[in-house]
C-alpha positions in Angstrom: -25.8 2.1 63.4 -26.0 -1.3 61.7 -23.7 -0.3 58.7 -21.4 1.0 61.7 -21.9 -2.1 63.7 -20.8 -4.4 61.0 -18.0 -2.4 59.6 -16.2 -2.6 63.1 -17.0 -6.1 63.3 -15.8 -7.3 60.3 -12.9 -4.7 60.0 -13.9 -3.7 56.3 -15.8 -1.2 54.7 -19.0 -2.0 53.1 -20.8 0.1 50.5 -23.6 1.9 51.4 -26.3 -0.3 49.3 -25.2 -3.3 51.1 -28.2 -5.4 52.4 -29.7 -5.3 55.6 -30.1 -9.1 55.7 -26.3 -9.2 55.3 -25.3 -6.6 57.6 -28.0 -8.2 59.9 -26.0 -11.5 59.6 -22.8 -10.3 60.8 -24.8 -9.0 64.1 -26.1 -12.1 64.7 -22.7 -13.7 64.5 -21.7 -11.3 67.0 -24.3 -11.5 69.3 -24.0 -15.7 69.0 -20.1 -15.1 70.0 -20.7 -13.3 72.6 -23.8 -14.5 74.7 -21.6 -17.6 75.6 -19.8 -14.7 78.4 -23.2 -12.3 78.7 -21.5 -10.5 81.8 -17.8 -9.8 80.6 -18.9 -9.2 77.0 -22.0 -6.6 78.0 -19.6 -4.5 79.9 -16.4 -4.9 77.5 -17.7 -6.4 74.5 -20.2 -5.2 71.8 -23.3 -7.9 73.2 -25.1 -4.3 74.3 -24.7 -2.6 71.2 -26.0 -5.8 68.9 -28.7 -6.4 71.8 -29.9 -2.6 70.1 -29.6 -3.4 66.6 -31.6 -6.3 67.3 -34.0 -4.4 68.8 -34.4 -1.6 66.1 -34.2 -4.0 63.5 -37.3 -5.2 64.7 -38.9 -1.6 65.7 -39.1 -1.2 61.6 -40.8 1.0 59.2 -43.5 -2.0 59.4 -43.7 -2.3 63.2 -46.9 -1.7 65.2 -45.5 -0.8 68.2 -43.8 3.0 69.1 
């Protein structure tokens, strides 16, 4: 999903060994972009989608909470 995410952002391909901190990057861009319109950009844009990456990102391998 985040490989995904940031490939359609950015409009390149990335390998699949890229980093998560970069590919995390680019969603925060996004998301930064985007919160300035929260309403036209969560039903038209891509806010929802990198409102879930967030979200997973921080659901990790390490997380507590399930």
């Amino acid at each position: 999903m985040l490989l995904a995410f940031s490939e359609r952002a950015k409009g390149q391909k990335f390998s699949k060994n890229a980093s998560d901190q970069e590919m995390l990057e680019i969603v925060m861009s996004r998301y930064e972009k985007e919160i300035r319109h929260p309403i036209q950009n969560f039903i038209g844009g891509k806010l929802a989608e990198a409102l879930l990456i967030q979200g997973n990102a921080g659901a990790g391998p390490n997380s507590t909470s399930k």
